[in-house]
N, C-alpha and C positions, 0 to 999 in steps of 0.2 A: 422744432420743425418736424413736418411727417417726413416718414421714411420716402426714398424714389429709389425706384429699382430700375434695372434695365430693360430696354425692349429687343428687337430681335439682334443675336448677337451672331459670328461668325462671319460678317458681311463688312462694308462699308458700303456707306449712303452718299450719293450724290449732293454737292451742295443746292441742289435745285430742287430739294426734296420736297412737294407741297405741303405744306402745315407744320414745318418745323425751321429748326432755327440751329445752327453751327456755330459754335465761335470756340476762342482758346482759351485755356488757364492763366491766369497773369501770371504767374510764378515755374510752372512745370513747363507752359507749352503744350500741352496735352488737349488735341481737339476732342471737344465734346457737341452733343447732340443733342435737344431736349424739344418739348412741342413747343408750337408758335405762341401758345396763351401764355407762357410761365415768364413771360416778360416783365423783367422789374422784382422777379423772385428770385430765392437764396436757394442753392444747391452747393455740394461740397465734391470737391474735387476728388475723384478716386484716386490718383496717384500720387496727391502732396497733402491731403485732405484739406487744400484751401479754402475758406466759405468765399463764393463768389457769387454777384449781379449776372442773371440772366440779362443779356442787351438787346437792345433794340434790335431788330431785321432793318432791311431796306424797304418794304413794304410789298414785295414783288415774292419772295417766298424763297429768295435764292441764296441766304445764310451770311451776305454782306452785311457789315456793322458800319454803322455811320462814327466820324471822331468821337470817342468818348468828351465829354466834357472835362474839365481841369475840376480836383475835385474841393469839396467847398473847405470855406477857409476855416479852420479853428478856433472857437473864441471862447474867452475863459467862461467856464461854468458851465457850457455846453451841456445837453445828454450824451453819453457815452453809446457808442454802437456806430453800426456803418449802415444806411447811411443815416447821416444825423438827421435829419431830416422827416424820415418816415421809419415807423416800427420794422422788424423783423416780419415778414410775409413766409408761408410754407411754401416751400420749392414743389416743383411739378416733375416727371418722373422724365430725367437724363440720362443719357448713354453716350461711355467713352469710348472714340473712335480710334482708334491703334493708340498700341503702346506707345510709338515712335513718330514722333507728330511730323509734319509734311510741311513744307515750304509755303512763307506767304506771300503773295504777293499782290503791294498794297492795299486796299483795304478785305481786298477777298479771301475767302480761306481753302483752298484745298483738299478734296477728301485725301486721306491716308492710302497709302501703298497697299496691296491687294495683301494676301494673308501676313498682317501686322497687327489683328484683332485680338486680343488678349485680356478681356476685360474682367474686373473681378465679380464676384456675387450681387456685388450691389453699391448703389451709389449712398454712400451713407450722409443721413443728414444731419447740419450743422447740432452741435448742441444748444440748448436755450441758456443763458447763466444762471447760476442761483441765484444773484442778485443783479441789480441793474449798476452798483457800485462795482461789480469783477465784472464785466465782460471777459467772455473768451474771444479770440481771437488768433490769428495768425499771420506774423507778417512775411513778409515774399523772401526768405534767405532759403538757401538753398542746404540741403540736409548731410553733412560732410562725412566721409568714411570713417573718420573719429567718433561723429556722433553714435553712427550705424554699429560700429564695435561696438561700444559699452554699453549699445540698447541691450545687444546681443547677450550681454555680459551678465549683465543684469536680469535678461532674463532665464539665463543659463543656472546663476546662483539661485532666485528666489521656485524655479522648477524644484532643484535639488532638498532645498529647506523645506517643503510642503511635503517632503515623503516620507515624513518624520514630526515634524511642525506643523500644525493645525492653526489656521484664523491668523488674529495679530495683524494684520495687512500694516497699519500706520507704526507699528513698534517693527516689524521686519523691514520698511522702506526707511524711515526714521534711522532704525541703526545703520544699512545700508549707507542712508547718504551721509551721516556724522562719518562714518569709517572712509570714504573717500573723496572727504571734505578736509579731514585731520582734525575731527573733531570727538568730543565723547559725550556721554548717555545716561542721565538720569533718569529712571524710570521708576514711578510711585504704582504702585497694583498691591493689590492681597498675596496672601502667600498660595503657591498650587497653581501658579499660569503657565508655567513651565519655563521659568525664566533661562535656570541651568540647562535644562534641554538645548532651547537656542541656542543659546553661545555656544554648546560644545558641539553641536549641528554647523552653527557658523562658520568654525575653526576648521572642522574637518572639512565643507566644502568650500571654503578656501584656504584651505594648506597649512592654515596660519597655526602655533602654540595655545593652550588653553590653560589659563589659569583661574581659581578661585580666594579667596582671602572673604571667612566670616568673621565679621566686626562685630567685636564684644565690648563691656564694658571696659575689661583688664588689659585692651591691647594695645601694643605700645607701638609706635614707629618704629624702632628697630625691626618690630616684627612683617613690617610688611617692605621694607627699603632691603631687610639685610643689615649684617653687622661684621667688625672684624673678629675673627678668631684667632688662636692661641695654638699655633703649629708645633707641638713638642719637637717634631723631626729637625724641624730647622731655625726653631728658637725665635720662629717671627709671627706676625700678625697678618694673615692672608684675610681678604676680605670675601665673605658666604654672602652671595646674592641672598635676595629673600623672592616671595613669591611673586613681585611687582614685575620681574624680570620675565616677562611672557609676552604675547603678542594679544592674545583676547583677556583682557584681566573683570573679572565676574568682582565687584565691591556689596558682595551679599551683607543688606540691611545697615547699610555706611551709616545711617542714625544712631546706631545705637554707640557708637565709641566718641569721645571725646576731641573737642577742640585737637587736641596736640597731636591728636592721630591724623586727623585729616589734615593738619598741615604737612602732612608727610606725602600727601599726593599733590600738593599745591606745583612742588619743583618739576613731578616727573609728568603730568596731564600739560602743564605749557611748555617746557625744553625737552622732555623726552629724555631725563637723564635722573640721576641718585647718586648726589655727594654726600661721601662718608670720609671724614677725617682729611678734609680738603681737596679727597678724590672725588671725581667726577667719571661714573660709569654710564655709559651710553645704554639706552635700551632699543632694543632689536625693532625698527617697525617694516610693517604698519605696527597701530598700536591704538588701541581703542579702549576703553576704560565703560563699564557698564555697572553702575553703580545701582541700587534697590534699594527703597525703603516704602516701609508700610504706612499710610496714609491712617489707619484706623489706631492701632493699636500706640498708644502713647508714652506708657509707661515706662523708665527707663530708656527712654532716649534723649537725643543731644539736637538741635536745630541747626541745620548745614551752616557753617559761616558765609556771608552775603560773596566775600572771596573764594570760597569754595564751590559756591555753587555757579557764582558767574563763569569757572573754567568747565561749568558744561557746555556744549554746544544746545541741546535739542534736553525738556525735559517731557518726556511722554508717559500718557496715565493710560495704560492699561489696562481695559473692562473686562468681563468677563464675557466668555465666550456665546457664541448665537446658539441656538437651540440645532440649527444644522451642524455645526462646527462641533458643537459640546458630543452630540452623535457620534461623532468621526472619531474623536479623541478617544472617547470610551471603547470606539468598535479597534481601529489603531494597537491603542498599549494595555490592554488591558487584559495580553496574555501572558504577562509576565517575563518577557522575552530580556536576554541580558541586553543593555543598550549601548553597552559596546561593540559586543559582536555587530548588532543593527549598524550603525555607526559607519562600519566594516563591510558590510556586506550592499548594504541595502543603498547607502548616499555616496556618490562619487566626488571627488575631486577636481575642479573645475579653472583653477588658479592658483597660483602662487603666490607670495610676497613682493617680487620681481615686477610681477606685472602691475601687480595692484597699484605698486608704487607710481610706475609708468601710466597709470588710468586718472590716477590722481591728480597727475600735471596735466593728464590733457582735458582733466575736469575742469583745472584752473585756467583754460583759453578757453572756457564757454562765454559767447559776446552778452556782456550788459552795456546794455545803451543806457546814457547819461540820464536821461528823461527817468528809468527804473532805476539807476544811482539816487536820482533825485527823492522818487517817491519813496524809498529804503530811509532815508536819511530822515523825512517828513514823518514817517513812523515811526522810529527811533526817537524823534525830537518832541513829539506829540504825548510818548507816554509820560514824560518830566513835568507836563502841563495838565495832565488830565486829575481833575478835582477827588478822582478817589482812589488816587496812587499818592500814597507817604515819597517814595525813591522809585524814579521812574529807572527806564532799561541804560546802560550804558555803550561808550562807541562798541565794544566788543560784541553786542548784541547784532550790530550795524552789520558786525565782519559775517558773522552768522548766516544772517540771511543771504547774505552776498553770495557765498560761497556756498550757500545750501541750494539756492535758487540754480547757480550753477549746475551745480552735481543733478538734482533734481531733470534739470533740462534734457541732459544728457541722457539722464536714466529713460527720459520721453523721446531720446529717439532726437533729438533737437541740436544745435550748437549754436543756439542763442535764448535768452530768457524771456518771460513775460510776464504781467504782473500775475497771473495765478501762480505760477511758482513760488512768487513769494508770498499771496497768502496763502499759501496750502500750507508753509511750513513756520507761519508768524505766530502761530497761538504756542506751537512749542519750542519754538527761539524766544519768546518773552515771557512766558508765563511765570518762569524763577526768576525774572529779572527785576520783578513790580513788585514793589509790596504795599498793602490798605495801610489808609490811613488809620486813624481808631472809628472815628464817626464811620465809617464803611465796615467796619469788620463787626461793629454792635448793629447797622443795617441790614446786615447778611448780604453785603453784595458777593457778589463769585468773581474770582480775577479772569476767568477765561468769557463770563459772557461781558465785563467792562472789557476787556480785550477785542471781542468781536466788534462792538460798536464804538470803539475807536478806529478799527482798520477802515468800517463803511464811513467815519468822517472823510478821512486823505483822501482827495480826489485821487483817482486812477489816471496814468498818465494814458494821450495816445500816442498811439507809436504808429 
């Protein structure tokens, strides 16, 4: 849709204004203004960004709307979009009449109260979908002080990580939502993206511990759980955490160490705990887990166990940076500055553990309506069937998105979901979760583009 801007602003207009046309927002209330022609066209609400139908006039030019019709019925297989019926048309150029909408009565609308004219720069227009399988859309809930916080939050945090952090947008939102999802983070990239930068960026702007642990061939569990030691003073066996015990834990190049290593993060990535010798110690969260391996280089490494990698949440591939971005990094760190002190001086603090915790619950009261339970489940169940997956995703994959879609919403400002939430983040809740058969792996199929054109099978629900 083309852009619509505003026309003259600092006033309110008459409903009797000739050649235009008044009515309200379904969802905010918010009277709006736009000309008489744009009848039957889409414009986007300034105040809730709802996409709405320009309506009908009365024919008299006075901004009355006749009964809306009751809207058409639903029938399976449908096209997707509003209205079903006819295409997406480009909106005509509207203007909002005060912030604080004005009393209706019956089918008339009232102009707004005299200096209540607050309107923003522009009326922004709907977007078009990528596909005609996602529509965007917006349904009519109202946007809750819970949501408004952790917009805020979030945009608070990823300000702070960009003054220091360069690019990465799907690997910074990605770790983001896995972290107050309660989830953790495999990420496959070359070596040099600055993986260690992030995380210890991450940590300092949100308050959190920062640990490291490089995986070798020779390392053993003990070495990253901790073991008990041999207290001469008091003749007993005191138990020495290991590095696992932190709050951002970096799993640099987890490939490369053996089976029996990685089952030593099997207990503490789902409970959040490390028993040694029947004891069971707690680890401090939040608690996030960011694991790396190198996608190129083969030699001397170990393949994730199908268990191990299912207790990721999100596995996201990492490219290399754009030609602006790559710019910035070089102009950025390229004076050798210590990055601690930077760390220190340069990025603030913006949260605690405390809170983080408290964002987390109220991530988990983001509303999913049954119809998006549904289609979650239709995509989960689909991958088990699709001809060039050996082991489709499992229910955990289910929980993923669930909870991803959640957090995600939240992060939009939202406290209810929609289907682009969940596919924005299905290619990396399932991508570790599928694996080719053999006839597809000597085809050369790619698991992420069999992945895109199973999401466009599942019909998209309406809501």
């Amino acid at each position: 849709m083309s852009s619509a801007s505003f026309g003259s602003s600092g006033t309110t207009s008459s409903s009797s204004a000739e050649g235009t046309i008044e009515f309200r927002c379904t969802s905010c209330s918010k009277l709006l203004r736009t000309a008489a022609d744009a009848v039957g066209k889409q414009v986007r609400c300034p105040e809730c960004q709802t996409v709405l139908m320009v309506p009908a006039a009365d024919g008299h030019g006075d901004g009355h709307m006749p009964s809306a019709p009751p809207p058409p019925a639903i029938q399976s297989g449908s096209t997707l979009g509003w209205p079903p019926q006819t295409p997406p048309v480009p909106p005509s150029p509207a203007t909002a009449i005060g912030s604080a909408p004005s009393s209706v009565s019956g089918s008339s609308i009232s102009p707004a109260a005299p200096n209540a004219f607050s309107p923003p720069s522009s009326l922004q227009p709907a977007p078009a979908p990528a596909s005609s399988q996602f529509p965007s859309y917006t349904p009519p809930h109202s946007t809750s002080a819970n949501a408004t916080r952790i917009r805020g939050l979030f945009d608070r945090i990823t300000t702070q990580v960009r003054k220091l952090y360069v690019g990465q947008d799907d690997l910074v939102t990605g770790c983001l939502v896995a972290l107050f999802s309660g989830g953790h983070v495999l990420i496959e990239s070359v070596p040099g993206l600055g993986k260690t930068l992030f995380v210890r960026t991450l940590g300092r702007v949100l308050g959190c511990k920062f640990g490291r642990i490089q995986f070798t061939a020779d390392l053993m569990p003990s070495d990253i759980t901790g073991a008990p030691i041999f207290d001469m003073k008091t003749q007993e066996f005191t138990f020495r955490p290991g590095p696992v015990f932190t709050q951002f834990l970096l799993a640099d190049e987890i490939n490369r160490s053996p089976a029996k290593t990685h089952a030593a993060l099997l207990e503490i990535m789902q409970e959040y705990r490390v028993t040694v010798d029947r004891v069971s110690h707690k680890i401090e969260r939040p608690f996030l887990v960011l694991a790396t391996q190198n996608p190129i280089e083969s030699e001397g490494t170990y393949n994730l166990p199908e268990a191990q990698l299912d207790r990721f949440m999100f596995k996201i591939v990492a490219e290399y940076p754009a030609v602006e971005e790559e710019a910035n990094i070089l102009k950025l760190h390229s004076k050798q500055v210590d990055i601690d002190r930077r760390l220190e001086t340069e990025v603030d603090t913006v949260t605690g553990p405390t809170e983080i915790m408290e964002v987390m619950g109220l991530c988990s009261n983001v509303l999913v309506d049954d119809r998006l339970v549904n289609y979650i489940n239709a995509l989960v169940r689909r991958t088990r069937e699709w001809p060039q997956f050996y082991m489709g995703a499992s229910p955990r994959a289910g929980l993923a998105l669930m909870q991803g879609a959640r957090t995600l919403a939240a992060f939009r400002g939202r406290d209810y979901t929609v289907p682009d939430d969940v596919v924005e983040i299905a290619l990396p809740a399932l991508r570790h979760r599928v694996m080719l058969t053999a006839e597809a792996e000597v085809e050369g199929h790619n698991v992420d583009q069999l992945l895109k054109d199973l999401v466009r099978s599942v019909e998209v629900p309406r809501m």
